[in-house]
Structures are given as structure tokens and as C-alpha cells.
Backbone as a chain_set.jsonl record, in Angstrom:
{"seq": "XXXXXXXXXXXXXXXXXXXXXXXXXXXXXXXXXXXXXXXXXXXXXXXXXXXXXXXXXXXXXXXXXXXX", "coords": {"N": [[23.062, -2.652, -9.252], [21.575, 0.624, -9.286], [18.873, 2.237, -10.07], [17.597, 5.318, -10.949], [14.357, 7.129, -10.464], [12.922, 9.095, -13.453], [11.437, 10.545, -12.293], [9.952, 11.478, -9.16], [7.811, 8.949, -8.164], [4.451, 8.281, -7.574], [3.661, 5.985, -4.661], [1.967, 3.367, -3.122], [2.737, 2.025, 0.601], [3.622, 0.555, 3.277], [0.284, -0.023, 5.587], [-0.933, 1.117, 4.185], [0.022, 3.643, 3.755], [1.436, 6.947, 2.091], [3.466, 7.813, -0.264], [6.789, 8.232, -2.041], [8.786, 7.029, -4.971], [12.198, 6.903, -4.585], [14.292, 5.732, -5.989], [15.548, 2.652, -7.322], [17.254, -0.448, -6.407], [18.841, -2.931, -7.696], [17.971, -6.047, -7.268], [19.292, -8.887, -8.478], [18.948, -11.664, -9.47], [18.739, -13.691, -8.051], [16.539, -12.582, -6.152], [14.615, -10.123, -4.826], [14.198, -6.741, -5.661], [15.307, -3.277, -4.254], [13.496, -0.869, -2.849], [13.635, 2.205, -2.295], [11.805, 4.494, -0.676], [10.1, 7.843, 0.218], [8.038, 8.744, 2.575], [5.121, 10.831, 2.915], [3.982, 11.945, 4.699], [5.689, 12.851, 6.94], [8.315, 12.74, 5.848], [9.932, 10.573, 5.953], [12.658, 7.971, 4.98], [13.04, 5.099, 3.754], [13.433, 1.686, 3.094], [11.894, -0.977, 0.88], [10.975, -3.984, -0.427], [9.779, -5.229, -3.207], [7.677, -6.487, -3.314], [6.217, -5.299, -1.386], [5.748, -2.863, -1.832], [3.115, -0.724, -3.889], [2.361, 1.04, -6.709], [1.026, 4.104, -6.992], [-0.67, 5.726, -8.852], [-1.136, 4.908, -12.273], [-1.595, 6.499, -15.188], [-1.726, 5.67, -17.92], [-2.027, 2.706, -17.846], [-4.138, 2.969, -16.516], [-4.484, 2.112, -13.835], [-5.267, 2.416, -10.602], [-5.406, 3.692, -6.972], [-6.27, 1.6, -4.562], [-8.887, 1.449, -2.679], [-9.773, 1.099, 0.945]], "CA": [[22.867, -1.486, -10.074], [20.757, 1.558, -8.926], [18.068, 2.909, -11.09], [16.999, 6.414, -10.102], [13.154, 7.529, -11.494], [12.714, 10.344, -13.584], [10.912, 12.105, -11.433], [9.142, 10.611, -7.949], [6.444, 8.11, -8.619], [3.615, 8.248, -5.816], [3.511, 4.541, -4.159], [1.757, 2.973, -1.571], [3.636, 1.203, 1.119], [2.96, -0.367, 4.645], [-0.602, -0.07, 6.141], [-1.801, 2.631, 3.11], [0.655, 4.957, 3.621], [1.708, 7.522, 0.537], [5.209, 8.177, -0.593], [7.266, 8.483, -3.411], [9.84, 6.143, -5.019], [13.32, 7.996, -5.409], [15.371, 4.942, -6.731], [15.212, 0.694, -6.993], [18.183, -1.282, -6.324], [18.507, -4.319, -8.178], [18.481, -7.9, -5.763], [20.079, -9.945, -8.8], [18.776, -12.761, -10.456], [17.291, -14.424, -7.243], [16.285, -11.512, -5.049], [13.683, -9.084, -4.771], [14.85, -5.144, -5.93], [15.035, -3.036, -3.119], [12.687, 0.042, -3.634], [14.183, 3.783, -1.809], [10.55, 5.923, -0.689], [10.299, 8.769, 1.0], [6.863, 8.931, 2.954], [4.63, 11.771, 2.472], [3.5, 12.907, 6.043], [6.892, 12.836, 7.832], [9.383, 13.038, 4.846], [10.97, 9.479, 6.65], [13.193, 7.488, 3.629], [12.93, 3.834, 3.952], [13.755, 0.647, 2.386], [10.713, -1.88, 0.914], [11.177, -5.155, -0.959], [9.67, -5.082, -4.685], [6.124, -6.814, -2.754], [5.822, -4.415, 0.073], [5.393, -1.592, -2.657], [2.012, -0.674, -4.907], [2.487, 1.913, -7.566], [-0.389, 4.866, -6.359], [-1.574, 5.423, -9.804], [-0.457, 5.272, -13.437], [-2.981, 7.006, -15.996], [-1.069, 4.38, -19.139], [-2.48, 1.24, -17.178], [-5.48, 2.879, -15.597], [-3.918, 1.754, -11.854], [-5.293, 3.401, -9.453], [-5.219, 3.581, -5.766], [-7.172, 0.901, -4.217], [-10.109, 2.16, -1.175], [-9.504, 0.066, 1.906]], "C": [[21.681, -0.693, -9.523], [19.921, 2.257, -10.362], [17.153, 3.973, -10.799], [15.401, 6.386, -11.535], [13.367, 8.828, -11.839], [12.586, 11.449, -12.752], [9.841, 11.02, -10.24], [8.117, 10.023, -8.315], [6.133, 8.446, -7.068], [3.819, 6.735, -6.29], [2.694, 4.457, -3.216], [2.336, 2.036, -0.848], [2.762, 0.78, 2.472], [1.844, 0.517, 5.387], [-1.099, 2.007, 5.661], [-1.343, 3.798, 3.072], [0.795, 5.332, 2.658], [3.181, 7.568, 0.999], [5.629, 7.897, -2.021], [8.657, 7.635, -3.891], [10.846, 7.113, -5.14], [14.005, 7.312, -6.427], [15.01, 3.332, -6.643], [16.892, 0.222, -7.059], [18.128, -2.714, -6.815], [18.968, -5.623, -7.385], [19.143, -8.738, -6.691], [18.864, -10.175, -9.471], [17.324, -13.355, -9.125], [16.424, -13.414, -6.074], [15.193, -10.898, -5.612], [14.449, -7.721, -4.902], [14.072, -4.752, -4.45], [14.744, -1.387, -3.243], [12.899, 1.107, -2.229], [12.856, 4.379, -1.679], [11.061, 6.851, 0.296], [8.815, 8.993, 1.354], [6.302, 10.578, 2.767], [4.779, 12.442, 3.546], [5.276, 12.261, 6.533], [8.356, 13.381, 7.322], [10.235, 11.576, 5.246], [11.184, 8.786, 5.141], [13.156, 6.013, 4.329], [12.855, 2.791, 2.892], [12.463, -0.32, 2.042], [11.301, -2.551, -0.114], [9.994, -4.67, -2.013], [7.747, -5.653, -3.451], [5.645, -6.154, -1.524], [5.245, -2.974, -0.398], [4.414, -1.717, -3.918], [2.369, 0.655, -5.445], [0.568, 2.84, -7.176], [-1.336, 4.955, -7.666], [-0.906, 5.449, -11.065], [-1.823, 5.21, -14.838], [-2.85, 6.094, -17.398], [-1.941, 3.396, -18.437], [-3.573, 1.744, -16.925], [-5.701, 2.13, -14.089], [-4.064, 3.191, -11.52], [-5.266, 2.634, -7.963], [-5.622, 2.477, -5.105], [-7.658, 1.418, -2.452], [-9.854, 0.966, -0.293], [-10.259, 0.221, 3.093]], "O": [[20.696, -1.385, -9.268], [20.433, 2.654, -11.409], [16.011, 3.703, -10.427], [15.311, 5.976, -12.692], [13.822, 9.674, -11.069], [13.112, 12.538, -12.524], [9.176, 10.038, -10.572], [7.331, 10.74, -8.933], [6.773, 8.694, -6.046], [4.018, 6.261, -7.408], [2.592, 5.383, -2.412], [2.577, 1.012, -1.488], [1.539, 0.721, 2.592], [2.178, 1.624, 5.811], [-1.343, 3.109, 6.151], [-1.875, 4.802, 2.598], [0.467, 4.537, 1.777], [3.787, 7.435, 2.062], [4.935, 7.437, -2.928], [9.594, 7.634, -3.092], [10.568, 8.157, -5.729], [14.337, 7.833, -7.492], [14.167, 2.932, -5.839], [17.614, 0.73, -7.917], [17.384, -3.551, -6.304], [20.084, -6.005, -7.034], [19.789, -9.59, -6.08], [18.023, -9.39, -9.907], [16.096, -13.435, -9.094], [15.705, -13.918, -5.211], [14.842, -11.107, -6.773], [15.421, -7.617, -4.154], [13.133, -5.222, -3.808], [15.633, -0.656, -3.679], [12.337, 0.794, -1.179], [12.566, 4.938, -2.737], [12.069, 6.761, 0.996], [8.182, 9.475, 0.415], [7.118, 11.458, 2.489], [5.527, 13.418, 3.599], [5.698, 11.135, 6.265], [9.201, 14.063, 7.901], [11.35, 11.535, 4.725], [10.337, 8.875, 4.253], [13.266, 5.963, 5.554], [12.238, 3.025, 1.852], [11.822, -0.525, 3.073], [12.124, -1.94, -0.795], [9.281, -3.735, -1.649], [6.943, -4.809, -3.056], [4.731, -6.562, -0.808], [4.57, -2.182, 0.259], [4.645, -2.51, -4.831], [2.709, 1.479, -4.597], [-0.564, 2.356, -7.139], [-2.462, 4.458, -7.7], [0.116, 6.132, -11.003], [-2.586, 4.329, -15.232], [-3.908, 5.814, -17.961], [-3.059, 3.661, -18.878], [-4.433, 0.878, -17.089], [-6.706, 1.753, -13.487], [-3.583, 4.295, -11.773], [-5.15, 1.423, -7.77], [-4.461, 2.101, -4.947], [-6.981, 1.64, -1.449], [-9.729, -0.138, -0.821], [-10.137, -0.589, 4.012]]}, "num_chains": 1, "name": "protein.A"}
């Protein structure tokens, strides 16, 4: 099952990049969901596993970015 977002969440993905979720794919029961971005600088769409992806910020939680 596909679960599109409202509206693009920022994320961060491999080695601090930005991008934006479009959609999650659900892995099942024993799997990892498989999380649709679209990078910022390039526009490139790419596939990341549910632990390869950090949510950039959400003002509800008080998650933010983390400085590296």
C-alpha cells in the first residue's frame, strides 16, 4: 500500500543531504517501508529504507535538524 503526504515533508537523507518525502511504501509486517524523496539541490528521486531517513523538522515534536 502507498501512502502519499499531504504535502512534501523536508527530510534528511544520506550524508546530510535535504529533500522532501513525496510518498512511503509499506514493507509488510517484517520489512522496513520504503520512503520516495526527491533531493533538494538536483531535484534526483530516490528510494531510502524507513532508517536511512530523518524527518528535517516538525514544530508538534520540537524535531529539529541536527548540526553535524
Amino acid at each position: 500500500m502507498i501512502e502519499f503526504a499531504p504535502y512534501p515533508i523536508p527530510v534528511v537523507v544520506e550524508d546530510n543531504k535535504e529533500a522532501y518525502l513525496l510518498y512511503v511504501q509499506s514493507g509488510e509486517q517484517f520489512e522496513n517501508d520504503i520512503w520516495t524523496c526527491v533531493h533538494c539541490e538536483g531535484g534526483i528521486v530516490r528510494h531510502y529504507s524507513t532508517q536511512q531517513v530523518v524527518v528535517h523538522s516538525n514544530n508538534t515534536f520540537g524535531i529539529k535538524k541536527a548540526s553535524q
